[in-house]
C-alpha positions as CSV (number, residue, x, y, z in Angstrom):
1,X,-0.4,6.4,3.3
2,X,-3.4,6.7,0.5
3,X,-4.6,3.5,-1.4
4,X,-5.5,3.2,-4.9
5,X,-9.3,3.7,-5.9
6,X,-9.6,0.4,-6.9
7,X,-8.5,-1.0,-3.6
8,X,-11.1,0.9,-1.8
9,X,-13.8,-0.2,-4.1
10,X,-12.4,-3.9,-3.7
11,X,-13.1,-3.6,0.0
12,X,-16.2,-1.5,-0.4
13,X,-17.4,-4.7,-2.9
14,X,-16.0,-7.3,0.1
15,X,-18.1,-5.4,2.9
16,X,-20.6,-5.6,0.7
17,X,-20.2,-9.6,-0.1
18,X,-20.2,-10.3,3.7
19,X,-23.4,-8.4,4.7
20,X,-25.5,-10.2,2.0
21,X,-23.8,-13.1,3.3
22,X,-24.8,-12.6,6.5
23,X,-28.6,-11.7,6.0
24,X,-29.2,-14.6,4.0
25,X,-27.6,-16.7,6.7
26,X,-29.6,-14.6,9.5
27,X,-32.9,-15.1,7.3
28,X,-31.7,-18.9,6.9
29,X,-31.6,-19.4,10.7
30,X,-35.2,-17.8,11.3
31,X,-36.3,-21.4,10.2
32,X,-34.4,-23.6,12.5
33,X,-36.7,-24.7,15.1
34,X,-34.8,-24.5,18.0
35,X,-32.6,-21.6,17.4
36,X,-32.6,-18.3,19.1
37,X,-35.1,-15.9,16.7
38,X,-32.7,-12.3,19.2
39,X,-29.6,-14.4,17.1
40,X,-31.1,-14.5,14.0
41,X,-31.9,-11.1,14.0
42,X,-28.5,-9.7,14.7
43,X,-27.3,-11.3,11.8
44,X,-29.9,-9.8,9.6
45,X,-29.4,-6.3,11.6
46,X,-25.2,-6.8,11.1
47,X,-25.4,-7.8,7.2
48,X,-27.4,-4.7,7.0
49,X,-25.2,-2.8,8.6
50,X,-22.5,-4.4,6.6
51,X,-24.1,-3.4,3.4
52,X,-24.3,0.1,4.4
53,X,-20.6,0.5,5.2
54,X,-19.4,-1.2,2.0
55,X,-22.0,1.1,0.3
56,X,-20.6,4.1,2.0
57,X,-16.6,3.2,1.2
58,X,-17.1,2.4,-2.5
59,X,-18.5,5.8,-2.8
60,X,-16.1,7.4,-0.8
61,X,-13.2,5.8,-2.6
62,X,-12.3,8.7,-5.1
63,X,-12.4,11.3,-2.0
64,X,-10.0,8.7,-0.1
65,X,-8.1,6.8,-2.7
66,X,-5.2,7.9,-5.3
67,X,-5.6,7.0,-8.7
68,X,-3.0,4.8,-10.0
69,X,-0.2,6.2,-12.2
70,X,0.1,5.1,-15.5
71,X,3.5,4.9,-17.1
């Protein structure tokens, strides 16, 4: 079963979304007084990582995807 190219760059885009999500909400926490600095950091490590995986399947998409037919 192949997806469409623009299906893989949709979930390339939503990977990407949730990591920037998540290290603005890690970099958020660093200020709360009495919340763990380990916790905030594994947000900001995960978004990052998040990023990279979106960043890696939107390129990827025309090796993995099939281009839609046009009729």
């Amino acid at each position: 079963m192949h997806f469409r190219i623009s299906t893989i760059e949709k979930l390339g885009e939503t990977c990407i979304r949730f990591g920037e999500a998540a290290v603005i909400g890690g970099a958020a926490t660093l200020f709360i007084k009495d919340f763990p600095a380990v916790v905030s950091a594994g947000g900001i490590f995960g978004g990052i990582t998040l990023i990279w995986i979106g960043l890696l399947v939107f390129d990827g998409a025309d090796q993995w995807g099939r281009k839609s037919q046009e009729t």
